[in-house]
N, C-alpha and C positions, 0 to 999 in steps of 0.2 A: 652791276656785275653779279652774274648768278656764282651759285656757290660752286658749280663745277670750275669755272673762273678762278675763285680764289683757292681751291686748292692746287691750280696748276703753279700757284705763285710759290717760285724760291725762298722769298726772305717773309714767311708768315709760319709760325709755330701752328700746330696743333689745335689752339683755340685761337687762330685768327691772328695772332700779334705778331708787332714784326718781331723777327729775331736774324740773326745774323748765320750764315749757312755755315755747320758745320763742313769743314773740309780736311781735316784731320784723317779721316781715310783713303786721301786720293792719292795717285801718287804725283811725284814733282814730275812734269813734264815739261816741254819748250812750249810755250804761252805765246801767241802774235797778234796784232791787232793794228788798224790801220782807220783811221776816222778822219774826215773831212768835214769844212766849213767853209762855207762861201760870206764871203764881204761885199757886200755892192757898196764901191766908192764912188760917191757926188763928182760931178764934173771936175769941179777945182781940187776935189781931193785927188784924185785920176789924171789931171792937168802936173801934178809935182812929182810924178813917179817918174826915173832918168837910173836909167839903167839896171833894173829890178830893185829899185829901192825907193822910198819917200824920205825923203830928210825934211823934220821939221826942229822948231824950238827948244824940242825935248829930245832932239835925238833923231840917229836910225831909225825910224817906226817898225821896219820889219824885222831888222836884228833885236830890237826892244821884245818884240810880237814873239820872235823865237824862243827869246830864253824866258820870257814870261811862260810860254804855252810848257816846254823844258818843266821848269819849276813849278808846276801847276799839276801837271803828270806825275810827278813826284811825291805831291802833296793830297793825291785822291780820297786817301783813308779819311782823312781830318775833312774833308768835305760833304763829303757822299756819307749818311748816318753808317750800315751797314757794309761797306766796300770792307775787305781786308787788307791791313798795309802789305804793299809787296816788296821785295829787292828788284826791282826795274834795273836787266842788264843795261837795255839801251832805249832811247826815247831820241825820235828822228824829228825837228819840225822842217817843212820847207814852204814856201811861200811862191806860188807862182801866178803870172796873172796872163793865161791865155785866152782872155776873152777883156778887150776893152770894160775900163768900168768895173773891173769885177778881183778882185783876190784871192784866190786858191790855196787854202791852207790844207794841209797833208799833215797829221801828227801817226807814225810810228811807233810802235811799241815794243819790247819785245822781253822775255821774263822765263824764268825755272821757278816755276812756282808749283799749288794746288791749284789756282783757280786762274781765270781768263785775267786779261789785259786790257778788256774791253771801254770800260769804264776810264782808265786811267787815256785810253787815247783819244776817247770823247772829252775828257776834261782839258787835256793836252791842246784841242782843237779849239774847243769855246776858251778856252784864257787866254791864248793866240789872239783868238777874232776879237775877244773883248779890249785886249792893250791894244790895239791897230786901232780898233772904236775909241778906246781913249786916247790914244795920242795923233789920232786924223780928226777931233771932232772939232776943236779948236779951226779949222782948215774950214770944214762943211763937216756940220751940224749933221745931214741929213744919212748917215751912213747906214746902211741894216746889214743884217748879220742874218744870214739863212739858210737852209738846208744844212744844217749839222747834219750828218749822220756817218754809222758805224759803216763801212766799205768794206772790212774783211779781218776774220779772225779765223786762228787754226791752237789746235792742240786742245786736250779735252776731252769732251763726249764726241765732239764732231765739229770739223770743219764747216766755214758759213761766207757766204761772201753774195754781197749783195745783189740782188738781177740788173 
């Protein structure tokens, strides 16, 4: 990475280090942010879904998957070194699977803060996908977790939303 590179990076001070972004100057605006992950579910795991749910051993898997991904949005600061804790109005997860084979996670975000939500509805998504991954793997082993990505955030410097 040339050095023009790293001075476009937010969380690097002055001599290269990370540091954490002042935001103390900005003002509190409406914060929103919207991140998705896909689950591809194994036959036999895709074979026990009955009427938008999986029920195994351990439970609900997708109500499990919900309020894991919930409390995981929550908990972004304490994960991610630099994220700053926010007050999270509202955090949405939904779980849909319109493509055989496959699980559609949708995590929501939404905040009055200084800074974006982004992070926190990314993490929202992979702790979603990861509890479905734990509590489908017992079922089939073979489950992957792909295409996380951010889908749409607004408030800030500028609205963004993905092509």
């Amino acid at each position: 990475m040339g050095l023009a590179s790293v001075a476009m990076l937010s969380h690097l001070d002055t001599k290269n280090q990370p540091a954490m972004v002042d935001v103390g100057g900005k003002p509190v605006t409406l914060r929103t942010a919207h991140a998705t992950a896909i689950v591809v579910l194994p036959p036999a795991l895709a074979a026990e879904l009955r009427d938008g749910e999986i029920i195994s051993k351990k439970g609900p898997v997708f109500q499990a998957a919900i309020l894991a991904g919930i409390m995981g949005a929550k908990r972004t600061a304490e994960l991610i070194p630099l994220c700053h804790p926010l007050h999270l109005d509202d955090v949405r997860i939904e779980i849909e699977t319109p493509v055989p084979g496959e699980a559609h996670i949708h995590c929501r975000v939404r905040a009055h803060d200084r800074t974006g939500v982004e992070m926190e509805a990314l993490t929202g998504a992979s702790v979603a996908a990861l509890t479905l991954y734990d509590m489908g793997k017992a079922i089939a082993p073979g489950i992957v977790i792909k295409e996380m990505r951010l889908r749409k955030k607004t408030g800030g410097k500028r609205d963004w939303t993905a092509p």
